[in-house]
N, C-alpha and C positions, 0 to 999 in steps of 0.2 A: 504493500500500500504506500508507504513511504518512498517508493522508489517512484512509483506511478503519479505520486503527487509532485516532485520536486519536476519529472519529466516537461510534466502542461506545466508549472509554473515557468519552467523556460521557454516554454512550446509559446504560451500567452503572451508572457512579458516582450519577445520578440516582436509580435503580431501587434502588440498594443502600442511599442512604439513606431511600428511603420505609419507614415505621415497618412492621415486619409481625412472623410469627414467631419467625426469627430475631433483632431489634432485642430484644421479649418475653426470649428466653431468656438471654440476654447480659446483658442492663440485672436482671432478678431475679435471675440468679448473683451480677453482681458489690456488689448491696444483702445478699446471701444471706451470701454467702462469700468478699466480698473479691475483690480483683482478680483474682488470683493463678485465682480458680475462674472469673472472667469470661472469661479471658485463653484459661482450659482449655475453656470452651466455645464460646468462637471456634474455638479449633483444631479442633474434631469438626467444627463446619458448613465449615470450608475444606476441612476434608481429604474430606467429604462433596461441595462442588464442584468438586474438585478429581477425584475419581471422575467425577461426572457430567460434566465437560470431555472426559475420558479416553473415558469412555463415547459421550460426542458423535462426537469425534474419528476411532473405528473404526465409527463407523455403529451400535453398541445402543441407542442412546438411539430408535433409531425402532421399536423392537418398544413404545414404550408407546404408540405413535398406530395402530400394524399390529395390534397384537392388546389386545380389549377387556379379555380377560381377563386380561391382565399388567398393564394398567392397573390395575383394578377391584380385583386382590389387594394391589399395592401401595396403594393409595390407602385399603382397609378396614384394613390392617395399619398405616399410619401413622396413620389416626384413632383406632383403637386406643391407639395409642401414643402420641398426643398424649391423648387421656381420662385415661389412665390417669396420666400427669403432671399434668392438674389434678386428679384428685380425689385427688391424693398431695398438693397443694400447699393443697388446702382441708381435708383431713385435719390437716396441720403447723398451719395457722392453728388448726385447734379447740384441736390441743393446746398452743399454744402463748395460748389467751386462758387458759387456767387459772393465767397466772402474769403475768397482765399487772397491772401496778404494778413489777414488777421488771426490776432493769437488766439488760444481756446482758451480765456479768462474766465470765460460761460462754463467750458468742460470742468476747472477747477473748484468752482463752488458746487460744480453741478452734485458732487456726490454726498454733497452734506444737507440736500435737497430731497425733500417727502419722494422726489419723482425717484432717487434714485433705489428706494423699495420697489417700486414697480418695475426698474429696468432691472433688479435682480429678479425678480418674480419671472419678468420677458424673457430675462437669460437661461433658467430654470426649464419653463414653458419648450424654450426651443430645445435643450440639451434632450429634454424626452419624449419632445416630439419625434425628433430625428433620427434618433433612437428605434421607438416604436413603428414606427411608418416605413422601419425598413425591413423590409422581410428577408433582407444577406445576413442582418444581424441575429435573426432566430435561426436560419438554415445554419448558420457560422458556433453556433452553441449545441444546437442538437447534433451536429456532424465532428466536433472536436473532440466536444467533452464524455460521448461512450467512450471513444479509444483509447482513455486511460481509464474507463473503471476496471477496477482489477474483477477476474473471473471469480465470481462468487462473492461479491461485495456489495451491501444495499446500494441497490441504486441511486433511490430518493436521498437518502443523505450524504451519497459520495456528489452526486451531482451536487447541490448545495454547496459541500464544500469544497469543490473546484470551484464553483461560480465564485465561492468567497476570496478565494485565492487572487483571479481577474481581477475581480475587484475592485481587490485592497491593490494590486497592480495598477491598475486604472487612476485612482485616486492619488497616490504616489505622484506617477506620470503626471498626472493633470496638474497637480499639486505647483510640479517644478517648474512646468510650460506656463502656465499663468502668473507665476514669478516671476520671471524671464519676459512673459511678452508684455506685462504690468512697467514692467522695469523700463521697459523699451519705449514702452504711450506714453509713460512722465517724462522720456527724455525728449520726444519730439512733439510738441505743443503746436506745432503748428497743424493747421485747419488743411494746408494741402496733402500733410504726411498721412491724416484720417482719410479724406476725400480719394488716395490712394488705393492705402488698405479697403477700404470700401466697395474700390472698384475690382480692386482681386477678389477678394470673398465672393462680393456679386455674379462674377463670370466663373468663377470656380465653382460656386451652387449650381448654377443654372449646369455649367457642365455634368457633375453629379447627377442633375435632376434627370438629363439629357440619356446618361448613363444606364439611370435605374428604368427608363421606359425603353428602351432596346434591347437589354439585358434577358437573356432568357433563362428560364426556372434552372436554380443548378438540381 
């Protein structure tokens, strides 16, 4: 057992730091909105695999390989919703070139600001949305984590606690990328350096989105 668990936790920890969506929404929250909003959209994508574990665990996660058409709703419904996050994120860049030469004196108080609850709330919101909406990330859990349960080991609780392992991987990870990318938003104030990042995330989502609707059932 102990051999099979250290196994995934390399197998994971690898997989978690390849750059993909999630790395995307974590790293442009925490340039966005500070740590604090980076920090809140880690926790929507854990608490998002943290479902999908759950869901592994009692056997649902196999209706998205058994039936095409659960796949296929969830999979349009998160491209959706990945679309609709970039063309919100290249929307923000237009309107924010209309003031480019100026400092973000606004972004500075902004966090000490009633709004900035709700843009952790929004950062949250997205981290499991994006998460849930994606049906790579349940196929990606029920296809990994059999392969290490040891022959003859509860299932329901070995799963659990691989998922916890991810996790606590996950969080880690998120943990030092939103430090890092916090680090990097306080150093460049300016309103062109956001208007940037804005416009990559925006075309990167919408890529993603582009992704999961061509993508066929693995």
């Amino acid at each position: 057992m102990l051999t099979a668990t250290l196994a995934f936790a390399g197998v994971a920890a690898l997989i978690n730091v390849t750059p993909g969506l999630d790395t995307l929404l974590v790293v442009r929250t925490s340039v966005a909105h500070g740590r604090t909003g980076g920090y809140a959209a880690a926790l929507g994508i854990i608490t998002g695999c943290l479902a999908w574990g759950l869901a592994t665990a009692v056997g649902l996660t196999a209706l998205l390989t058994a039936s095409r058409l659960a796949y296929d709703t969830l999979r349009i419904a998160g491209a959706g919703y990945l679309a609709w996050l970039g063309i919100t994120a290249l929307w923000r860049s237009r309107q924010q070139g209309r003031h480019d030469g100026e400092m973000d004196a606004a972004d500075e108080t902004a966090a000490a600001s009633p709004d900035a609850s709700h843009g952790r709330l929004a950062a949250f919101r997205a981290g499991l949305a994006t998460n849930l909406l994606n049906p790579k990330a349940g196929v990606f859990y029920m296809s990994l984590i059999p392969q290490f349960i040891p022959h003859g080991a509860a299932v329901f609780s070995t799963t659990l606690l691989l998922t916890a392992i991810d996790v606590l991987e996950l969080a880690i990870w998120f943990a030092v990328l939103s430090r890092a990318a916090s680090a990097l938003g306080e150093r460049a104030r300016r309103r062109s350096f956001r208007r940037r990042m804005e416009q990559i995330s925006g075309i990167t989502f919408l890529g993603f989105a582009a992704n999961l609707v061509l993508a066929e059932r693995a």
